[in-house]
BAFI-3210 file (N, C-alpha, C; in Angstrom, 3 decimals, decimal comma, padded with zeros to 6 digits):
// residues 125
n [1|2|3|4|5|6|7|8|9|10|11|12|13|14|15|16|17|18|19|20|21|22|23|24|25|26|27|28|29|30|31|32|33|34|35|36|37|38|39|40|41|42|43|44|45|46|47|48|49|50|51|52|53|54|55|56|57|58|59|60|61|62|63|64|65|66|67|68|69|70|71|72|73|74|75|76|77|78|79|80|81|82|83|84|85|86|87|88|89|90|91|92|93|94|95|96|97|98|99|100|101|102|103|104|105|106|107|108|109|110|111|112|113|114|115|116|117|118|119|120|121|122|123|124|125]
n.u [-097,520|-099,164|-102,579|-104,051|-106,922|-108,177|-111,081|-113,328|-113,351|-113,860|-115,976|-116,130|-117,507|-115,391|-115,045|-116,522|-117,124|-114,942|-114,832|-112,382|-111,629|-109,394|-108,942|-107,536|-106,566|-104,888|-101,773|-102,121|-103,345|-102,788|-100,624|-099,168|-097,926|-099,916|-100,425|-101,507|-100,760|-100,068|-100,967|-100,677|-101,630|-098,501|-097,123|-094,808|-095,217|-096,489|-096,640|-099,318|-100,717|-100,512|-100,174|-099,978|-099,743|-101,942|-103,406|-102,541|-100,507|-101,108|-099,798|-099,583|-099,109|-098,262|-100,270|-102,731|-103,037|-105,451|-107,240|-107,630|-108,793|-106,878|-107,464|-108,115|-109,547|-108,498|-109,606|-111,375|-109,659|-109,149|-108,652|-108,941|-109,499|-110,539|-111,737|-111,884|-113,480|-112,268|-110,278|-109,358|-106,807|-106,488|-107,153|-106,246|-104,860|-105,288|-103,596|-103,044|-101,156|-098,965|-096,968|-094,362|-094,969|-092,914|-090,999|-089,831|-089,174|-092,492|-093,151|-092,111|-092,166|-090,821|-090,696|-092,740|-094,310|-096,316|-099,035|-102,027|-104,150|-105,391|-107,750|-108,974|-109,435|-111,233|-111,487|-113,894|-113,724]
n.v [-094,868|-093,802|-092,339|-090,674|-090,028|-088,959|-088,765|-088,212|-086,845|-084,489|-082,431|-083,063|-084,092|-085,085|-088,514|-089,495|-091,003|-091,613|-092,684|-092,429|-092,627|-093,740|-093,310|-094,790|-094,358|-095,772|-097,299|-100,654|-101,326|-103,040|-103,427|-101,920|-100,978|-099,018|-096,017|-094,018|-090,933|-088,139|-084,178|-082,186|-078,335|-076,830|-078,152|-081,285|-083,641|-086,850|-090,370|-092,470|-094,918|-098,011|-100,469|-103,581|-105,107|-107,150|-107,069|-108,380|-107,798|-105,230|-101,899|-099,506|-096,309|-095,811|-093,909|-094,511|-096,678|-099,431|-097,812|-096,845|-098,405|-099,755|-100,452|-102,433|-102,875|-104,349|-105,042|-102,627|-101,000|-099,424|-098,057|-097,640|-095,915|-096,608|-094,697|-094,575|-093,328|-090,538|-087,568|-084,361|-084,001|-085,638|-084,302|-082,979|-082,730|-085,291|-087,593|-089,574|-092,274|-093,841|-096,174|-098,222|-101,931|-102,969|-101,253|-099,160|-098,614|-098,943|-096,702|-094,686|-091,280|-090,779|-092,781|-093,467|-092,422|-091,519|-089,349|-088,589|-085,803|-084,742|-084,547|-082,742|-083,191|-082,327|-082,415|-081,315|-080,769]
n.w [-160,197|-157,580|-156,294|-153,899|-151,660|-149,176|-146,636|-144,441|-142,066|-138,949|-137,115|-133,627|-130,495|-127,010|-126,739|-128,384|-131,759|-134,922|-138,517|-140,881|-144,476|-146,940|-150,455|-152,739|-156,027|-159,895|-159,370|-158,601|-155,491|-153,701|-153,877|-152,436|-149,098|-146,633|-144,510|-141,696|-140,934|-138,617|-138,356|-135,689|-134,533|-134,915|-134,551|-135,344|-138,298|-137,049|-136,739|-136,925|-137,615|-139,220|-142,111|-143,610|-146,812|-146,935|-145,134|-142,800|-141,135|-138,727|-137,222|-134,789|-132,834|-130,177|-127,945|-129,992|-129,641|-128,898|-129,170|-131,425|-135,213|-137,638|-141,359|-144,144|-147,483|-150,745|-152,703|-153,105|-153,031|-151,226|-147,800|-143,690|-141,457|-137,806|-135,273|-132,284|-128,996|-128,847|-128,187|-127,060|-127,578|-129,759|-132,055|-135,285|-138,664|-140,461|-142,471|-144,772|-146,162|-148,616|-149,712|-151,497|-150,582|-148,437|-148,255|-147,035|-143,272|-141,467|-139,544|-140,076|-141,269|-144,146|-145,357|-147,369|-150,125|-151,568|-150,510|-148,984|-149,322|-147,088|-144,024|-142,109|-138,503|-135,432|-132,201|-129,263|-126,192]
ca.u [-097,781|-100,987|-103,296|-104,830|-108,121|-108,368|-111,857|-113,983|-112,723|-114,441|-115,749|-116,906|-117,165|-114,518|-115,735|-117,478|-116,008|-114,958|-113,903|-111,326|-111,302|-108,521|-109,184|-106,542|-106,837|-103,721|-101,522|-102,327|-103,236|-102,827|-099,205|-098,745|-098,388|-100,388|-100,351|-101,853|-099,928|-101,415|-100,311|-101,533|-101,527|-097,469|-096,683|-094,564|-096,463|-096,922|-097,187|-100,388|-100,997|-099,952|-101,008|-099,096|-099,973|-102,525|-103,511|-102,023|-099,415|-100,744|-099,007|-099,870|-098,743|-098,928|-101,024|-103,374|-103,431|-106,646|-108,707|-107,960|-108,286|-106,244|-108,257|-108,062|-110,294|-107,813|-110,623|-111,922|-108,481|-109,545|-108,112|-109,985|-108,663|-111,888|-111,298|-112,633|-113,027|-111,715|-109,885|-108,952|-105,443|-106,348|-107,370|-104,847|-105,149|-104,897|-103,314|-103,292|-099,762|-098,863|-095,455|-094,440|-094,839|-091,289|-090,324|-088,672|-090,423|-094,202|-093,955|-091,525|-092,581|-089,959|-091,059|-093,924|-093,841|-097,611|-099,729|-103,519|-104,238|-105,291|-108,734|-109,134|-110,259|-111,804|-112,555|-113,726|-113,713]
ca.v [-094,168|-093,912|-091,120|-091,004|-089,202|-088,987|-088,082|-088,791|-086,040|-083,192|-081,682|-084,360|-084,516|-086,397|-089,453|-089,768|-091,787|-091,250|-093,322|-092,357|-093,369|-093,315|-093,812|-095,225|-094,808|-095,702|-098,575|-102,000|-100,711|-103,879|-103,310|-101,079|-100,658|-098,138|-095,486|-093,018|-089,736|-086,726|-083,194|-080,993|-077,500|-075,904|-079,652|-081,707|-085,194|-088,132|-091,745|-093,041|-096,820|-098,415|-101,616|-104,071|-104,880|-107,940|-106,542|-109,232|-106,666|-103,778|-101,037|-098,052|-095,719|-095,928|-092,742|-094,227|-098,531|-099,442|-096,674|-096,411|-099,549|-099,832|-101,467|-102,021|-103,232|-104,135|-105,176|-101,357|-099,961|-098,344|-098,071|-097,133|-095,597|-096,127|-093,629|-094,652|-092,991|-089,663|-086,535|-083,361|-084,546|-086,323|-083,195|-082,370|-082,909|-086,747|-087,970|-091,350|-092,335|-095,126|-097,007|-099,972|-102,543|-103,476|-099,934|-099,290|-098,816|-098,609|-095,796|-093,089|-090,764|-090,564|-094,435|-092,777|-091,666|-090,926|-088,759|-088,051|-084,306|-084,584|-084,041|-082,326|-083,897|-081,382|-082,858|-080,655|-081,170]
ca.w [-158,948|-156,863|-156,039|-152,352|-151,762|-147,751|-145,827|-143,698|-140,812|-138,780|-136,229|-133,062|-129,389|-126,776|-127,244|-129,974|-133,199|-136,717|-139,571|-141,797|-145,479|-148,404|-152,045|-153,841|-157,913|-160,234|-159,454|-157,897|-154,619|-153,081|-153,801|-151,436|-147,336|-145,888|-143,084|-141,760|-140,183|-138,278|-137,754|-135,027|-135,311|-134,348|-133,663|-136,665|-138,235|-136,291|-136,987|-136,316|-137,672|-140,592|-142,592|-144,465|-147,864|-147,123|-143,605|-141,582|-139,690|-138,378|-136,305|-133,958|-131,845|-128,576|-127,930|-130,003|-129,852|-128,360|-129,378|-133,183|-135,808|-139,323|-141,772|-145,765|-148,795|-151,898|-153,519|-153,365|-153,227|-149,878|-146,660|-143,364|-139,713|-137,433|-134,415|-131,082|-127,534|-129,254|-126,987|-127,926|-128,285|-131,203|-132,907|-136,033|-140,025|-140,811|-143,494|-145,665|-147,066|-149,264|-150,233|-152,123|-149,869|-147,795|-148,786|-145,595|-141,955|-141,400|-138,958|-140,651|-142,682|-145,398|-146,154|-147,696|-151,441|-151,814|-149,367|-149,391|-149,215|-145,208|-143,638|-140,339|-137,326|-134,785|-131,123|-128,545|-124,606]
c.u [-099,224|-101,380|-104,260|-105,262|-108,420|-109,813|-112,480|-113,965|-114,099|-114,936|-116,622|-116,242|-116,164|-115,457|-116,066|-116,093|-115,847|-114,502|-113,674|-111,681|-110,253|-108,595|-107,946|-106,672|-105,121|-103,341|-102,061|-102,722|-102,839|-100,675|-098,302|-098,783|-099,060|-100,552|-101,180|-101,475|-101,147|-100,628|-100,913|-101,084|-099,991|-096,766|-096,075|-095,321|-095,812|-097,319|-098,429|-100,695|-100,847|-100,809|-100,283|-099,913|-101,580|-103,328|-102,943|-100,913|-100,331|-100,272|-099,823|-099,107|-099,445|-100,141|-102,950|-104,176|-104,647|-107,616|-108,577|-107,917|-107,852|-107,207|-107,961|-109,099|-109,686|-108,769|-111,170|-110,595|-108,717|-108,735|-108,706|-108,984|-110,160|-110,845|-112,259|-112,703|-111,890|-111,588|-109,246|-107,400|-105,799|-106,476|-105,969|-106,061|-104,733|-105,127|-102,491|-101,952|-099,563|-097,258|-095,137|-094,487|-093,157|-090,780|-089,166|-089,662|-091,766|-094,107|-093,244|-091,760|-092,401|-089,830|-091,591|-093,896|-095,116|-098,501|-101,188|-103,498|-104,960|-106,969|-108,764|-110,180|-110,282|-112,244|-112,401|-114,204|-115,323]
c.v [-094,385|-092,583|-091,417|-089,789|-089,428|-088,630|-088,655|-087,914|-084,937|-083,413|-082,956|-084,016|-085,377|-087,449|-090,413|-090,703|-091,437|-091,806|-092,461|-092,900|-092,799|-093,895|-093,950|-095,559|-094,892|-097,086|-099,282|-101,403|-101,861|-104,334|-102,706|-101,256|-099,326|-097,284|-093,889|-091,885|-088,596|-085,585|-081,812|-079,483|-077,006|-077,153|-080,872|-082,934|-085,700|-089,135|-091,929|-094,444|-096,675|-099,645|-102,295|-104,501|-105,864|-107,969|-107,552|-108,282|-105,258|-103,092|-100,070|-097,530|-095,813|-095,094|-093,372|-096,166|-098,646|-099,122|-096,952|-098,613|-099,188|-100,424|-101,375|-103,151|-103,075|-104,028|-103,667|-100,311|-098,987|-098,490|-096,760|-096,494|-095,447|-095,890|-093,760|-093,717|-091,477|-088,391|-085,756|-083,180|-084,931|-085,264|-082,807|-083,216|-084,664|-086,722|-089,569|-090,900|-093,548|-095,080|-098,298|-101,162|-103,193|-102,433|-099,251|-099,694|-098,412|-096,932|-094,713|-092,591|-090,314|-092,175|-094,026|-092,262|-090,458|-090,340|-087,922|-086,111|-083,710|-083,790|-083,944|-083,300|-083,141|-082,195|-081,689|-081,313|-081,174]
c.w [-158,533|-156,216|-154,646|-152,174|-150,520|-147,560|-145,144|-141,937|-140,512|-137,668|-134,649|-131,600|-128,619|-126,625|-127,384|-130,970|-134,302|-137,624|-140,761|-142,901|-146,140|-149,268|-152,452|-155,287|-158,287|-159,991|-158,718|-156,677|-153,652|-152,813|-153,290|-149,656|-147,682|-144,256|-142,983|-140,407|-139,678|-137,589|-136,921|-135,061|-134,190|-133,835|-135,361|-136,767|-137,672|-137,206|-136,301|-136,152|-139,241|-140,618|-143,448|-145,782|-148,180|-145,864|-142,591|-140,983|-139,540|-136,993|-135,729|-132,661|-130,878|-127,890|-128,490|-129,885|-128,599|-128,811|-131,477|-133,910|-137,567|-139,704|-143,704|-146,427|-150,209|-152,981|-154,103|-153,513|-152,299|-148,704|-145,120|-141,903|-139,201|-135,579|-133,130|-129,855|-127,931|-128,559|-127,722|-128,283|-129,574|-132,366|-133,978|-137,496|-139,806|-142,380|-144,081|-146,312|-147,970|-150,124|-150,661|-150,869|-149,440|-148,478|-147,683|-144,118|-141,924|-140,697|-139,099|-141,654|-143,920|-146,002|-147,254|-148,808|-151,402|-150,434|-150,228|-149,083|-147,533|-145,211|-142,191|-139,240|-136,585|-132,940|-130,366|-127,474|-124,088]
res [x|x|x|x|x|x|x|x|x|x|x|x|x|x|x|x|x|x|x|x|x|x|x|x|x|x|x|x|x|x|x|x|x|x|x|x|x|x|x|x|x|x|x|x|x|x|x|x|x|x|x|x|x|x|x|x|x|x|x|x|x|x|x|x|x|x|x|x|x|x|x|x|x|x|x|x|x|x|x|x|x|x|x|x|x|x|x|x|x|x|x|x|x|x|x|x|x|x|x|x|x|x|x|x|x|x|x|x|x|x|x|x|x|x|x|x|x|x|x|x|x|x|x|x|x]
***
């Protein structure tokens, strides 16, 4: 299994930017896709963007393609979400997922075995 250590979140003007990190200790990490979900508050999770195992595919929601970028470092066993042009929509907990690679789809969240413990993102107007 693998252990995912999310942060990098908090409190930031519309916008403004924020990068995301997730630690990955445990297995291979490179053996995994990656994604990262977000749940606002009274509102169920959301797909955000995903990452395939070598980064050549990545995904996003519509909401957020443009503004946000996937990114990973196997080498570090990291994985990054940098957060552009940020609106108080975006505001909710984000959270880092990880699944064997070709586990099922990138952007549902019962692909997903492993989930980081979620750090808030805060924008205000």
């Amino acid at each position: 299994q693998v252990q995912l250590v999310d942060s990098g979140g908090g409190l930031v003007q519309a916008g403004d930017s924020l990068r995301l990190s997730c630690a990955g200790t445990g297995r291979t990490f490179s053996n995994f896709q990656v994604a990262w979900f977000r749940q606002a508050p009274k509102k169920s999770r959301e797909f955000v963007a995903a990452i395939s195992w070598n980064g050549a595919g990545t995904y996003y929601a519509d909401s957020v393609e443009g503004r946000f970028t996937i990114s990973r470092d196997n080498a570090k066993s990291m994985a990054f979400l940098e957060m552009n042009n940020l609106n108080p929509e975006d505001t909710a907990i984000y959270f880092c997922a990880a699944a064997q690679q070709g586990g099922g789809a990138y952007t549902r969240s019962d692909t997903y075995r492993y989930w980081g413990q979620g750090t808030h993102v805060t924008v205000s107007s």
